[in-house]
C-alpha positions in Angstrom: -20.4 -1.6 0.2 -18.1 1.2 -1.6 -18.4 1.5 -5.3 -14.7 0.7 -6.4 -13.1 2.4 -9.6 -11.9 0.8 -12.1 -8.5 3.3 -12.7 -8.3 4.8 -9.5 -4.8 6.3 -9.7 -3.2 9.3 -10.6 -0.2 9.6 -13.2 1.6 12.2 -11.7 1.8 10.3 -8.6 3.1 7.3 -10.2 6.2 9.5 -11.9 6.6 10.9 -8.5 7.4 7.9 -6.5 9.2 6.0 -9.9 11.8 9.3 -10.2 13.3 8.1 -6.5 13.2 4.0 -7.8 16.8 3.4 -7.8 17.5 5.1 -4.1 14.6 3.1 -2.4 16.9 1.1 0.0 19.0 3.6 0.2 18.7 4.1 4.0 19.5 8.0 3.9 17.6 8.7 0.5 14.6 9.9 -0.1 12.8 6.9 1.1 14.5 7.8 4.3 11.0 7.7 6.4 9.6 4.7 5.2 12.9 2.7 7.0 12.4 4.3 9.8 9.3 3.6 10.4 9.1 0.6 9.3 9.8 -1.7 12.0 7.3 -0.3 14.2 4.4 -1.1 11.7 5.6 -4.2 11.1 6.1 -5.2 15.1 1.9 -3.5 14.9 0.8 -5.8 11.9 2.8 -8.9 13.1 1.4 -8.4 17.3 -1.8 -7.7 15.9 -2.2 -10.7 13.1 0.9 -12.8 13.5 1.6 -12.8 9.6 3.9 -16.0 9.9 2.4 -19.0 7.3 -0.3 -16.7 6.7 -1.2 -15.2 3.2 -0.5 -11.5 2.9 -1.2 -8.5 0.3 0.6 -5.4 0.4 -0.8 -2.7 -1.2 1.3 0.0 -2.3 3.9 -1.8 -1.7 6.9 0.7 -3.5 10.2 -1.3 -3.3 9.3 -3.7 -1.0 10.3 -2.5 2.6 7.2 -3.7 4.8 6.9 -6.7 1.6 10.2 -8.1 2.9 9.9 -7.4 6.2 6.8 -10.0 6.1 7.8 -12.4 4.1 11.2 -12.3 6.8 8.5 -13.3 9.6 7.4 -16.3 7.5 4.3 -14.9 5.9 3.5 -15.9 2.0 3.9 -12.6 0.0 2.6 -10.6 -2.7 3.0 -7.1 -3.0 0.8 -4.6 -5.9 1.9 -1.3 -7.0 1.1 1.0 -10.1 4.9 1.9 -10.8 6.8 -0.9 -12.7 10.1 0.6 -12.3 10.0 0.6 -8.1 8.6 -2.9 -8.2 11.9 -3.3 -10.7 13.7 -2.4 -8.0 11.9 -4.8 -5.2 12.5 -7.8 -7.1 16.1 -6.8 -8.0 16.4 -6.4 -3.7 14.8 -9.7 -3.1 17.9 -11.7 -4.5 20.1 -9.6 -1.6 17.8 -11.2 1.1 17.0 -14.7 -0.6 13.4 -13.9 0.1 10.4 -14.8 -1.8 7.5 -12.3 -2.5 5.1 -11.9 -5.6 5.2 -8.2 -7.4 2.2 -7.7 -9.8 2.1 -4.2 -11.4 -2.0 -3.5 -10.9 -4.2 -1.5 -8.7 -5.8 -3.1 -5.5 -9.3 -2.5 -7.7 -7.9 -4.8 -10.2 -6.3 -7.1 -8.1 -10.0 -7.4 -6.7 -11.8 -8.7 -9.4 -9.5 -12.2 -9.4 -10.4 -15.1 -7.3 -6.9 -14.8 -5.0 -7.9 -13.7 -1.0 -5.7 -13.1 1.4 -5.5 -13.3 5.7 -4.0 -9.7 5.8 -3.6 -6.8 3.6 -1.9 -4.1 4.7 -1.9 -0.5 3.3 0.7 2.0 4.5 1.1 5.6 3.5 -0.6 4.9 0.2 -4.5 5.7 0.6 -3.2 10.0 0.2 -1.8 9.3 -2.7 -5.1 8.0 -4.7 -7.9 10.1 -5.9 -10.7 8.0 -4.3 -9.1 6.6 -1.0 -12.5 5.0 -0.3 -12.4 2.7 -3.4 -9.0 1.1 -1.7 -10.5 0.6 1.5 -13.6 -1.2 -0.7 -11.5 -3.2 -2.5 -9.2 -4.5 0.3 -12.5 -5.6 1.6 -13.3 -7.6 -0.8 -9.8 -9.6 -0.8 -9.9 -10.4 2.7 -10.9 -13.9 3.7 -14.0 -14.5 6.7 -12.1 -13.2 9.4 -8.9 -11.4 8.0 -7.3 -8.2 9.0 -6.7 -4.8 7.1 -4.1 -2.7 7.9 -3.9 1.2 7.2 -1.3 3.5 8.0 -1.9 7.7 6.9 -1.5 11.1 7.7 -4.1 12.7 9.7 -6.0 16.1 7.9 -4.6 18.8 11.3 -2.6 21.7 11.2 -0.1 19.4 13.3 0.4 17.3 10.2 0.5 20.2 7.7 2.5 21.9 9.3 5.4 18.4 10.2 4.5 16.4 7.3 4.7 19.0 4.6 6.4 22.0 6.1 8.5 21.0 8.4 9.6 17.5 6.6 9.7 18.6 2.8 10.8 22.3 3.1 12.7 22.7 6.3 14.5 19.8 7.2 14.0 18.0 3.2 13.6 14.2 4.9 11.0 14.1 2.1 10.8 15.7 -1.3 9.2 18.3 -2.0 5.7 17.3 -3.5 5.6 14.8 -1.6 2.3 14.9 0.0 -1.0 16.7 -0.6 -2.9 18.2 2.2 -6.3 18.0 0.7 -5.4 14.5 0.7 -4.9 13.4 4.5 -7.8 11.1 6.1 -9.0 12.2 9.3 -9.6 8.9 11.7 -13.2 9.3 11.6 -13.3 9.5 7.4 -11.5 6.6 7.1 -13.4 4.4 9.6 -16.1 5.4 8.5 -14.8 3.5 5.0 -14.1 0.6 6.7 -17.3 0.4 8.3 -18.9 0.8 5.1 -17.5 -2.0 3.5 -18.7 -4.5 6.0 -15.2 -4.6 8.5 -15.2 -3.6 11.9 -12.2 -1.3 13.2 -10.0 -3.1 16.3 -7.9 -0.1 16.9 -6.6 3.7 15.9 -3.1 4.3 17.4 -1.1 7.3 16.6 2.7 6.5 15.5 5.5 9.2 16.2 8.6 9.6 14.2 11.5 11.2 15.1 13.5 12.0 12.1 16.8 13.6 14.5 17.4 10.1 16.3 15.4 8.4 13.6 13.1 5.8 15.8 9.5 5.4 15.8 7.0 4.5 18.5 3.4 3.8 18.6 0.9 5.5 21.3 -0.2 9.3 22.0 -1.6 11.3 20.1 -3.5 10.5 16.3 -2.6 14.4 15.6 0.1 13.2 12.5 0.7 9.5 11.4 -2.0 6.8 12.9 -2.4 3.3 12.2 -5.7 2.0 11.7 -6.7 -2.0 12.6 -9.6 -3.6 10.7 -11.5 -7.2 11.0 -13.5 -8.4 8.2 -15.9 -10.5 10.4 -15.8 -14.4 10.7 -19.4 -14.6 8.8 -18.1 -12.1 6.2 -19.0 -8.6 5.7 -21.8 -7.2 7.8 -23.1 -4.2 5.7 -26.5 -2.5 6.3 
């Protein structure tokens, strides 16, 4: 089992994501990606674990997109996140929908050492923006119920997602801004379930997803060169760790 930190975060992340908190549901701000992709990883979390009546933690959750998106399907909500003024936001955006979701500002570490466990947990585009990615995948672990899945969603360590992801999304075509992303910080596949394996889950599936930012759609399949999903199982008898 991972050793999980206790303040696994860094600062200047935080101030990064919190200076955009007021255009996150803007559709054509600098959250821009994240709408766009995110109804093909919620049709992937929902096909894989059908989230409806079931209790679900998303980590990193920013303003709420996949949150909401969830809690639409009928799942039971609660969404963590180290910057108080995006979650700000996300509650202000629930009273548009009439939706119901939990906020807590804390770290998934924190959120760990309580009693609350969850059927799902999902984790998308968050795990390269921590300074021990491994301790996230050890926590979510540790709040799944016998059983439960784990979502992850990340960039891939390639040339191909240096030079889309950073290059060719933050300086040439400025979807994303600049600082965005680190590329010290992308997960190769094999790094991150090698995590999961660690910490006593079992992967179900690696599947590359494939945005297109000119006709803005999404698609899973192909290549895990850039963005890939990763599907985890925390076994029915609980963690099998050796």
């Amino acid at each position: 089992m991972t050793q999980v930190s206790g303040d696994n975060l860094d600062r200047s992340e935080q101030e990064k994501f919190e200076q955009h908190a007021s255009t996150w549901w803007d559709p054509d701000g600098p959250m821009r990606p994240l709408h766009d992709l995110n109804p093909c990883r919620f049709a992937y979390v929902d096909e894989r674990a059908g989230v409806a009546a079931k209790d679900v933690l998303d980590v990193g959750c920013g303003g709420g997109i996949l949150a909401e998106s969830l809690a639409a399907a009928g799942a039971r909500v609660s969404g963590i996140d180290i910057a108080e003024k995006t979650l700000q936001i996300a509650r202000l955006h629930l009273h548009e929908r009439d939706l119901q979701v939990r906020y807590e500002a804390m770290t998934v570490e924190a959120k760990a050492q309580g009693d609350e466990r969850f059927d799902v947990v999902t984790c998308m585009e968050m795990l390269e923006h921590v300074p021990e990615p491994w301790s996230v995948v050890g926590a979510i672990a540790g709040l799944l119920r016998p059983g439960g899945d784990a979502f992850f969603s990340t960039l891939n360590r390639t040339p191909t997602a240096f030079l889309l992801g950073i290059v060719g999304a933050e300086y040439v075509t400025g979807i994303c801004p600049k600082g965005t992303h680190r590329y010290d910080r992308f997960i190769r596949p094999s790094e991150l379930a090698r995590w999961v394996r660690d910490n006593g889950m079992e992967v179900q599936d690696i599947r590359g997803i494939h945005y297109d930012p000119f006709s803005r759609t999404s698609r899973l399949g192909g290549t895990v060169n850039m963005n890939y999903l990763l599907h985890a199982k925390l076994p029915a008898s609980g963690p099998s760790v050796t």
